[in-house]
C-alpha positions in Angstrom: -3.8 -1.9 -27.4 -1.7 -3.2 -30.4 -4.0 -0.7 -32.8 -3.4 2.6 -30.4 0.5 1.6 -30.5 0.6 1.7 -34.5 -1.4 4.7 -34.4 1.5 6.5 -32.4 3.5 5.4 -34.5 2.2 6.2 -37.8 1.9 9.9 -36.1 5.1 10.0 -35.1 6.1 9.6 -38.8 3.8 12.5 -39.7 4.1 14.8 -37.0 6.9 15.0 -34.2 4.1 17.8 -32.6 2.3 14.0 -31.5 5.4 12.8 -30.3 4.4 13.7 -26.3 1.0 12.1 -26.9 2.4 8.5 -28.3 4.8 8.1 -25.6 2.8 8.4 -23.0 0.2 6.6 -24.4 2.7 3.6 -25.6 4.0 3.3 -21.5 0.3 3.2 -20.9 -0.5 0.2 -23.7 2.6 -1.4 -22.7 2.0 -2.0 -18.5 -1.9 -3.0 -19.4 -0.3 -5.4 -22.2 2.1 -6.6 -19.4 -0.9 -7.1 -16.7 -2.8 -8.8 -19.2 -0.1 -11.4 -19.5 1.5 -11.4 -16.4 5.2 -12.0 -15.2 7.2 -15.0 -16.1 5.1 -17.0 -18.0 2.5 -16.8 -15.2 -0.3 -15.8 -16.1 -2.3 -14.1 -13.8 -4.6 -11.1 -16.0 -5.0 -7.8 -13.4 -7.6 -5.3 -14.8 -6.1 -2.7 -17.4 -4.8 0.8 -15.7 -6.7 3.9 -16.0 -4.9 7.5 -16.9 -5.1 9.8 -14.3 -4.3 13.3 -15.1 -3.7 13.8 -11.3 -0.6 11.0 -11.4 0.7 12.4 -14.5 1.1 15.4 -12.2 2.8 13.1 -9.8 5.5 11.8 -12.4 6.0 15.0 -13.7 6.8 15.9 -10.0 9.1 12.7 -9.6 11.0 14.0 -12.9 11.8 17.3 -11.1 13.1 15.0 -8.5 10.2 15.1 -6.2 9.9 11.6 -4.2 6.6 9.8 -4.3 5.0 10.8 -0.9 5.9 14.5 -1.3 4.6 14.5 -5.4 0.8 12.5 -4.2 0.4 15.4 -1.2 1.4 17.8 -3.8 -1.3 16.7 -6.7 -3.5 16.0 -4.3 -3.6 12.4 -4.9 -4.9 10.0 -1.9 -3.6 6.7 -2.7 -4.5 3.7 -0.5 -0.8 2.1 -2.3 1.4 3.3 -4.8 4.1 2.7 -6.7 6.6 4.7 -8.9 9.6 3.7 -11.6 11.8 6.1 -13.9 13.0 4.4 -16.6 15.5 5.2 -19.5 16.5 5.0 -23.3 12.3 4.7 -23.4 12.3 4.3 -27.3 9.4 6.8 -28.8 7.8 3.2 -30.5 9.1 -0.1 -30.5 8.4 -2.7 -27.4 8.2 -0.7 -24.3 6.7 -3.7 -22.9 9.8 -5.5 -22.8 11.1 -3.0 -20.6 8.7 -2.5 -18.2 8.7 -6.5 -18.1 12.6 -6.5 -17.6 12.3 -3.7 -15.0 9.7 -3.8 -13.0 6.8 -6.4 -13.8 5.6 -7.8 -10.4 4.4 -4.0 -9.4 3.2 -3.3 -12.7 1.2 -6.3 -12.7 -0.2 -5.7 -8.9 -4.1 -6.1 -9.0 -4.3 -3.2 -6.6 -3.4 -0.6 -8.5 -5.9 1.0 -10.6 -4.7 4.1 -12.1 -1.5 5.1 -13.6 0.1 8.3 -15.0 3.7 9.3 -16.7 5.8 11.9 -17.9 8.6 12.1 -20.2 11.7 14.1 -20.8 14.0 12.6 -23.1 14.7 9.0 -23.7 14.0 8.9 -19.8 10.0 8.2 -18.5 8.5 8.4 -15.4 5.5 6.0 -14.2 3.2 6.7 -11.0 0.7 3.1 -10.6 -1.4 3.7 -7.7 -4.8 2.3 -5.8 -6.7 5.4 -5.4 -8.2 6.3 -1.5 -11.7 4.4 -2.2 -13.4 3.3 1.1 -16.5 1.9 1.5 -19.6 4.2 2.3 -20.6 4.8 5.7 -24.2 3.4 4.3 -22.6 0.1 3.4 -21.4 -0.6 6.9 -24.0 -3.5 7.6 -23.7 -5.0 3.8 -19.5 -5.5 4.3 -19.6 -6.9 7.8 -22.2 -9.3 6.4 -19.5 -10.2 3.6 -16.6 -10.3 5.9 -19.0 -12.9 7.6 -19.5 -14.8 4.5 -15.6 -14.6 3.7 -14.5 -15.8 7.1 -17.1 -18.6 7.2 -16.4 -19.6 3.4 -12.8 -20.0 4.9 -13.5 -21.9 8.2 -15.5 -24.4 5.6 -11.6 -25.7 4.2 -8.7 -27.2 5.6 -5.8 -25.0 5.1 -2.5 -23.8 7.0 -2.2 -21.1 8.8 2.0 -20.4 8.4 3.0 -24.3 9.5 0.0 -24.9 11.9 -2.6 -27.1 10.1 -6.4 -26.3 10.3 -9.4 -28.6 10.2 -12.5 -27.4 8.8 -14.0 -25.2 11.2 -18.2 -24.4 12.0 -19.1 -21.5 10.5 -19.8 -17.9 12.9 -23.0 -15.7 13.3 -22.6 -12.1 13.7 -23.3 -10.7 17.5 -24.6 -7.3 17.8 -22.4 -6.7 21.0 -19.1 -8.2 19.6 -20.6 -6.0 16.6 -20.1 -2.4 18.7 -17.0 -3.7 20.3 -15.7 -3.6 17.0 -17.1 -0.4 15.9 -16.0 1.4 19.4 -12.1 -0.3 18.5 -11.9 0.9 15.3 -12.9 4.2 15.7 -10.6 4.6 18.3 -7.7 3.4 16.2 -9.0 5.6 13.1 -9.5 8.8 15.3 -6.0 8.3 16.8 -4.0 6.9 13.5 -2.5 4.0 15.2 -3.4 0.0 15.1 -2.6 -2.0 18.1 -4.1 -4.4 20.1 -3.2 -2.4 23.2 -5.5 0.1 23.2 -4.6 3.5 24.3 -6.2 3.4 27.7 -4.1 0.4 28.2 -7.2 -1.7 27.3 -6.3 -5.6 26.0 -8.8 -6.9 23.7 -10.4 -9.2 26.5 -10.7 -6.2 28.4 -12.8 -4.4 25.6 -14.7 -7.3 25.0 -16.0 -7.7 28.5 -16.2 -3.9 28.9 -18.7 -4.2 25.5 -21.5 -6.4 27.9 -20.4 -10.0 25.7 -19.6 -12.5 28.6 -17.4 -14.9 27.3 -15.8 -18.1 27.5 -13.2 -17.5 24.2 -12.3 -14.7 22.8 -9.8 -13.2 19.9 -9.6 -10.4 17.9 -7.9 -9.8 14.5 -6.7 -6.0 13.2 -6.3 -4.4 10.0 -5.6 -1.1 8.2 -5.1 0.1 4.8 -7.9 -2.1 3.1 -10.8 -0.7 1.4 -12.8 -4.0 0.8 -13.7 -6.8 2.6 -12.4 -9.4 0.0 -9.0 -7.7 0.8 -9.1 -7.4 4.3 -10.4 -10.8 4.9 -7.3 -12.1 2.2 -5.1 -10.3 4.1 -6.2 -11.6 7.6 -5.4 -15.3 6.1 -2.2 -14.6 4.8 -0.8 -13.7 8.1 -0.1 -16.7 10.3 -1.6 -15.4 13.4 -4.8 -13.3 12.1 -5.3 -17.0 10.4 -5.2 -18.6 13.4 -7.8 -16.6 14.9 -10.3 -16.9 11.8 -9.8 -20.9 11.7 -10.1 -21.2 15.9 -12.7 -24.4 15.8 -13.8 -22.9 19.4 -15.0 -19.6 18.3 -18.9 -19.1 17.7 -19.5 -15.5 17.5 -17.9 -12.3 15.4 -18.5 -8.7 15.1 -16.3 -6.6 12.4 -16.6 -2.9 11.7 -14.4 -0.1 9.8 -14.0 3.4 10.6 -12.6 6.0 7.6 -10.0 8.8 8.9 -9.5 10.5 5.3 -6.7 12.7 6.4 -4.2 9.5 7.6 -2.2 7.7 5.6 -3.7 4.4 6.6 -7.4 5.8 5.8 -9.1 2.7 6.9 -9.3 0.5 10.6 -11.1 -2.6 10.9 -11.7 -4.5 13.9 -12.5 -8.3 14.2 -13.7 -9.7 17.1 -14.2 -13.2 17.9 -16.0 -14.9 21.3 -17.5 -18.3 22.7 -20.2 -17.1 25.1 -20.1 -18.7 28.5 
């Protein structure tokens, strides 16, 4: 990174026709040099940024004072999250990192975000980070509920809290095939519709669907998502809420089906289902 930063500026001495070329390549070294290091002395390394020419489009959008929603439809960017920043008095070489450090270092630093473009006018710079729209394949739909499994038992196999309610160690679940299509059936629903609810749209309450799905039970739960494109992050995200938490630690729980469904044209793109049951 340090190497491609003295090269800019060594061609900045010899050329001002580079000058385009350094900066953006300098904002580019400098937010990988800051997620290498992390923010106030923490560190926490996220994977460097790649360049997308598609979010340069977007920053050059956001310079013509585009905002970010309008400037990803308009390049034709799906992003799962995104993030965007103008900055100013961006020096053409010195320590850019500095300033993205001052100004905005917790979202350049977010491990989501994967790709990252900018454009410049001036002394001023703008910077597009973004997770790009990358679900998991329709063929991997028996691999990822077989992870969530692992996730959610590797979970229930620790102590933790759950907001201020403490959990004990829990037994670990086995996947049901009929908590399995319960799941499937919910979260195509939510993904065909664009919504995520636990009152489904024909009124339904998750005991409702579960019973409706053939699983007689004794317990039931269910836990909802959207926006994740991985089971380590929808599992992750499922114990940092209090509730969803609950649900996954429940000691009285023996069975679980998950499933996804993929609606590319919403903003969410992604709907997973979780259901839990204790059969009578």
């Amino acid at each position: 990174m340090t190497d491609l930063r003295t090269r800019c500026q060594l061609l900045l001495l010899l050329a001002g026709l580079f000058a385009p070329w350094c900066a953006a390549a300098d904002i580019v070294d400098a937010v990988n040099i800051v997620r290498y290091g992390g923010c106030a002395g923490r560190v926490h390394s996220a994977p460097p940024l790649r360049e997308s020419e598609r979010l340069d489009e977007v920053a050059k959008r956001l310079s013509q004072g585009s905002d970010l929603t309008t400037a990803l439809q308009a390049a034709g960017y799906h992003a799962a999250t995104s993030f965007s920043v103008s900055i100013s008095r961006v020096p053409l070489s010195g320590d850019v990192e500095q300033i993205v450090t001052r100004q905005f270092c917790q979202q350049a630093s977010n491990p989501s975000f994967r790709e990252i473009g900018s454009w410049r006018r001036g002394s001023t710079a703008w910077i597009a980070l973004a997770e790009p729209f990358a679900p998991p394949p329709a063929r991997d739909r028996t691999a990822v509920s077989r992870r969530v499994l692992q996730l959610t038992n590797q979970a229930r196999a620790q102590a933790r809290r759950c907001g201020p309610t403490p959990y004990a160690a829990a037994p670990p679940l086995s996947l049901d095939a009929t908590l399995g299509r319960a799941a499937r059936d919910y979260a195509q629903q939510m993904a065909a519709w664009g919504y995520m609810d636990h009152n489904g749209r024909d009124g339904s309450s998750p005991a409702e669907r579960i019973t409706r799905s053939g699983y007689r039970w004794r317990e039931m739960g269910e836990n909802l998502a959207s926006g994740q494109m991985s089971a380590e992050q929808v599992v992750s995200g499922w114990l940092g809420s209090p509730e969803h938490c609950a649900n996954l630690m429940d000691p009285l729980f023996r069975h679980m089906g998950v499933a996804y469904a993929i609606n590319p044209h919403d903003r969410m793109g992604v709907y997973w289902a979780q259901e839990f049951g204790t059969p009578r």
